[in-house]
N, C-alpha and C positions, 0 to 999 in steps of 0.2 A: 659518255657521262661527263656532267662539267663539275669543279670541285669553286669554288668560292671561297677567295682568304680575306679574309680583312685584317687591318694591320694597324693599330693606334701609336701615334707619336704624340708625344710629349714633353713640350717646349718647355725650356729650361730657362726663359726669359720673361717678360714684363706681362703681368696679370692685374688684370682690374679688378677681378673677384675678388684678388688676396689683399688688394691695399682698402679692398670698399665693407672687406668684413669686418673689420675691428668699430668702424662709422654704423653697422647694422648693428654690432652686438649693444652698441650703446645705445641707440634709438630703441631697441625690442627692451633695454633694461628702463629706461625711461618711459616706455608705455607701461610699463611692468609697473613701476610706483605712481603713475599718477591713478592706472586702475586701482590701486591696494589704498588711497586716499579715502578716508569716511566719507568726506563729499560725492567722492565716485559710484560710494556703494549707495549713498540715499539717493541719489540720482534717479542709478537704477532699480532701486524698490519704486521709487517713484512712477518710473515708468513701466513699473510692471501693472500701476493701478489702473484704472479707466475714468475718464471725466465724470463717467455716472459714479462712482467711488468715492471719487474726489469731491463731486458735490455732496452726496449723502451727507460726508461730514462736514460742510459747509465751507470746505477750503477751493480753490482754483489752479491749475496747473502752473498756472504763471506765478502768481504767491506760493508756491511751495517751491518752486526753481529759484527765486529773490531770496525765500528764508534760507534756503541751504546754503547757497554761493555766498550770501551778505550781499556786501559792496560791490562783488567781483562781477555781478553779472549784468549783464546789457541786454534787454531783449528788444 
């Protein structure tokens, strides 16, 4: 009969994980508030419609990306 041990060690020295999670927790809170931006959420109503939708009511996906963003946007 063979028995199998396994044994975990646990370094008590330099972690990349521990110096790179305070850099994630800021990036995930920073995606966090540009999603919760009104702009972010007309975005995505926007893109929930379909061009046949958007034509219906006589607008274009690209004039509705311009009106929401303002100035900000480039396409």
């Amino acid at each position: 009969m063979a028995t199998i041990a396994s044994i975990e060690h646990k370094s008590a020295g330099f972690s990349a994980a521990g110096l790179l999670s305070p850099l994630r927790a800021i990036g995930r809170f920073m995606v966090m508030m540009a999603e919760a931006s009104p702009q972010m959420r007309a975005l995505n109503r926007l893109s929930q419609l379909s061009d046949e939708d958007l034509a219906v009511r006589g607008l274009t996906r690209e004039g509705e990306v311009r009106r929401i963003l303002g100035g900000a946007s480039v396409l």
